[in-house]
LUMRO-677832 format. One record per residue (C-alpha): residue in one letter; y, x, z. Coordinates in Angstrom, 3 decimals. Layout:
BEGIN
+------+----------+----------+----------+
: rest :        v :        u :        w :
+------+----------+----------+----------+
:    A :        Y :        X :        Z :
...
+------+----------+----------+----------+
# end
This chain:
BEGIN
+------+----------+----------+----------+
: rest :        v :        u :        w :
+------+----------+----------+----------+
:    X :   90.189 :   97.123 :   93.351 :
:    X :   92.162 :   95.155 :   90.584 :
:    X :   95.371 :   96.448 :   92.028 :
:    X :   94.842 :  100.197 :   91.118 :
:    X :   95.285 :  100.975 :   87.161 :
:    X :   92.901 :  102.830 :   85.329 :
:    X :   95.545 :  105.690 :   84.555 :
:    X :   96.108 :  105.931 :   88.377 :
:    X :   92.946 :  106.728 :   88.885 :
:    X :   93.393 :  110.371 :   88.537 :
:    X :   95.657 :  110.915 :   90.925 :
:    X :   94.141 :  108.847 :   93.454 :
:    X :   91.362 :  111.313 :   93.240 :
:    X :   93.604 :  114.293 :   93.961 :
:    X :   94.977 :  111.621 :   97.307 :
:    X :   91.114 :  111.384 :   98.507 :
:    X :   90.653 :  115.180 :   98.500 :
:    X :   92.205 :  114.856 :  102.010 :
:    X :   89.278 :  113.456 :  104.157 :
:    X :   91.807 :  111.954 :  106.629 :
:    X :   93.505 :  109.905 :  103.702 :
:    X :   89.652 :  108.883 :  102.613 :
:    X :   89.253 :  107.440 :  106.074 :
:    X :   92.024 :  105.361 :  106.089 :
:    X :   91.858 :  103.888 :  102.644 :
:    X :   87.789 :  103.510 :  103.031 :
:    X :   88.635 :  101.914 :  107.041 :
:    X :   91.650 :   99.733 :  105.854 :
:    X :   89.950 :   98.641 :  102.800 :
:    X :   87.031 :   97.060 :  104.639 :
:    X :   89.418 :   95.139 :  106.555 :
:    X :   92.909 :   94.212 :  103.739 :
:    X :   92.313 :   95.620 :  100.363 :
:    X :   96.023 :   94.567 :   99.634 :
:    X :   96.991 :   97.297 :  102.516 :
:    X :   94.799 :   99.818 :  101.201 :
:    X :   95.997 :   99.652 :   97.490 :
:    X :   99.678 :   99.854 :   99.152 :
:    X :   98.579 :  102.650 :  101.511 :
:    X :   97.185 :  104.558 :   98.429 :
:    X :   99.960 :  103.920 :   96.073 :
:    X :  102.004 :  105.231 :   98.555 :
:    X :  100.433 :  108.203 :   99.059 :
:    X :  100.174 :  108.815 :   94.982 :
:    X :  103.821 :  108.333 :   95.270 :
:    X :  104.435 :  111.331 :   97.827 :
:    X :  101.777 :  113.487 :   95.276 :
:    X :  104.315 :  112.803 :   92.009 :
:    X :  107.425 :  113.517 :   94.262 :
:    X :  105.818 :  116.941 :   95.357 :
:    X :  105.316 :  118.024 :   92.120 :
+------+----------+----------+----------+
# end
């Protein structure tokens, strides 16, 4: 997924820790990878804001 950059990588791991947010990226990516990269990015977003 071109869309993701290498440095935010790491905190997409810490986003997949949740199953439920694995689920949706790994079900939405099979169907729009655009939606999943936003869906993700989104959800890194909420991680940075939190800390």
């Amino acid at each position: 997924m071109e869309s993701i950059r290498r440095h935010e990588r790491a905190a997409a791991y810490k986003v997949f820790k949740s199953v439920e947010n694995r689920e949706i990226f790994l079900n939405s990516a099979a169907e729009d990878e655009d939606s999943a990269a936003a869906f993700l990015q989104s959800e890194m977003a909420e991680l940075h804001q939190r800390i």
